[in-house]
N, C-alpha and C positions, 0 to 999 in steps of 0.2 A: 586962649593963649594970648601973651601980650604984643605980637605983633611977631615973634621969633617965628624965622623960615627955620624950620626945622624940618631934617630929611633922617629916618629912620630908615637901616640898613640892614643886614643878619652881619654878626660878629665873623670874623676871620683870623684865624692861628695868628698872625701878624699882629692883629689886634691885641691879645691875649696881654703883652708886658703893661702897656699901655692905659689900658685896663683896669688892671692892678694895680697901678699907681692912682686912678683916679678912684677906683674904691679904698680905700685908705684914704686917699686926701679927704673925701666927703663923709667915711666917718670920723674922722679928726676932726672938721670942722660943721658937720653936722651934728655930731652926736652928744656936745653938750646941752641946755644942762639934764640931756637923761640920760647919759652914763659918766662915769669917770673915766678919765683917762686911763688907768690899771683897767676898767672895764671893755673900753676902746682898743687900747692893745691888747690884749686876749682874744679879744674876737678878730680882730686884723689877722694874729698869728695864728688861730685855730679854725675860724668856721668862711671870715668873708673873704669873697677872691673869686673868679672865674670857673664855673664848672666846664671844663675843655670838654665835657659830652655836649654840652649843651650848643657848644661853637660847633663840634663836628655835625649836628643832627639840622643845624639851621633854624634851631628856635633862641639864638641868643641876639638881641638885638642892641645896636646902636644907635643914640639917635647923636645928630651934628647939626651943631646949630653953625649956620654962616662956614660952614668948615671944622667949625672946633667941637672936639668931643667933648658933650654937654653930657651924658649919661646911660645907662646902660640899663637893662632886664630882658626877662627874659621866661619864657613857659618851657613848660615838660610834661610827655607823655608820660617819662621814666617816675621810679618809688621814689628818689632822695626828694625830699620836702625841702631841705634846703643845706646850705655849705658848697664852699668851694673844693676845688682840688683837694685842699692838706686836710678836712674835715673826715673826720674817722666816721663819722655814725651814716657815711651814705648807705644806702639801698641800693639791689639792682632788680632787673625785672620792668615790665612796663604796664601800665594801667588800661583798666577796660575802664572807656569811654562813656559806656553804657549803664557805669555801676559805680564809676569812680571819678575824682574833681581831678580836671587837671592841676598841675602845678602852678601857680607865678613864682618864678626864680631872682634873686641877688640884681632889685631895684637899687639903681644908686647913681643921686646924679650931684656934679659938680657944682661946689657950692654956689658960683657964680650965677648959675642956669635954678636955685632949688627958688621952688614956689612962683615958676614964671609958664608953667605949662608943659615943659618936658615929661616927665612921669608921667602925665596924664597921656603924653602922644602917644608913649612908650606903654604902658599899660593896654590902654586901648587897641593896639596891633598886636597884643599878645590875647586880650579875650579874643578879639576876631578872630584868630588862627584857631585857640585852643575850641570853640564853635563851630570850625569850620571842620578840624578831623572830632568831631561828634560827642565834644563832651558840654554838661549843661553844669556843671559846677566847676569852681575854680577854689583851691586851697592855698595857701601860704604861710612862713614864719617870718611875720613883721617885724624888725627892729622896732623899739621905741619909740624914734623919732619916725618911723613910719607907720607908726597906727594912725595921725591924725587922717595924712594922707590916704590909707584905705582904707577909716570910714568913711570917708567923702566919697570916696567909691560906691558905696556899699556891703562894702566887707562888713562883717560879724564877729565879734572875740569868740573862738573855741574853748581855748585854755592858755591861761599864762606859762611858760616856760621857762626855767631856771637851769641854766648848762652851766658846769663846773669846767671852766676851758684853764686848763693849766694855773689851777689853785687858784683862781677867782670866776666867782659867781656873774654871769652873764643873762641879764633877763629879756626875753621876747615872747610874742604872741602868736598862736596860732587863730587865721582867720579864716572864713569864710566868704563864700558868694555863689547865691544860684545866675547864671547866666541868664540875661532874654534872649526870650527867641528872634532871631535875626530879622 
């Protein structure tokens, strides 16, 4: 990291509007030039936003840099792979650890804070958690502008993905990652 005190917290109901504003602001100004703006807003209004299980269960995290909210993500025991709140195709049920990757959830950080070390804080404290309740893989639905980002991780493409979010085509990646042992 480039020198940013950054303190990663778990998300709070409070947090939640908050949130939301700053997912939309980063993919607005993130997400050129891999998506279009019609592409951008379809996914604002259909999949990206806050999964509120994820704030209640304590695996959604914040990171703040100097006080200011720099970005967000977030892991999961539970099925949904990914989408916020308003996202129709969630899952319910929870995953065996023993058989199954955990999730990384709805990474997104403010433009200000992108490519200065946050994601990486913020990733990092979501493998060590999803390691510590006893999973060795980890799965995801990368936006486009975050594939670069987790392959530098070590993520793996699964499969491309094409979602039809209210009449226009939306493309992401499912990836992978075997976790090290601690």
């Amino acid at each position: 990291m480039t020198g940013l005190r950054t303190v990663i917290r778990a998300a709070v109901r409070s947090d939640v509007p908050a949130l939301n504003r700053m997912i939309a602001d980063s993919a607005r100004a993130l997400g050129p030039p891999f998506y279009s703006s019609a592409e951008t807003e379809a996914a604002i209004a259909h999949v990206f936003g806050v999964d509120s299980s994820l704030v209640e269960d304590g695996t959604y995290l914040v990171a703040e840099v100097d006080g200011v909210l720099a970005g967000c993500g977030g892991w999961s025991r539970q099925r949904t792979l990914f989408g916020g709140d308003r996202f129709a195709g969630r899952q319910h049920g929870f995953l065996d650890p023993a058989t199954e990757a955990a999730r990384i959830r709805a990474f997104f950080v403010k433009a200000a804070f992108a490519r200065k070390g946050v994601g990486s804080v913020i990733l990092n404290a979501c493998e060590t958690a999803a390691r510590r309740a006893g999973f060795s893989t980890t799965t995801l639905m990368a936006t486009l502008p975050g594939v670069p980002f987790y392959r530098a991780h070590h993520y793996v493409e699964i499969q491309r993905v094409v979602l039809a979010l209210g009449g226009v085509d939306v493309s992401f990646v499912q990836m992978h990652r075997r976790l090290a042992a601690p």
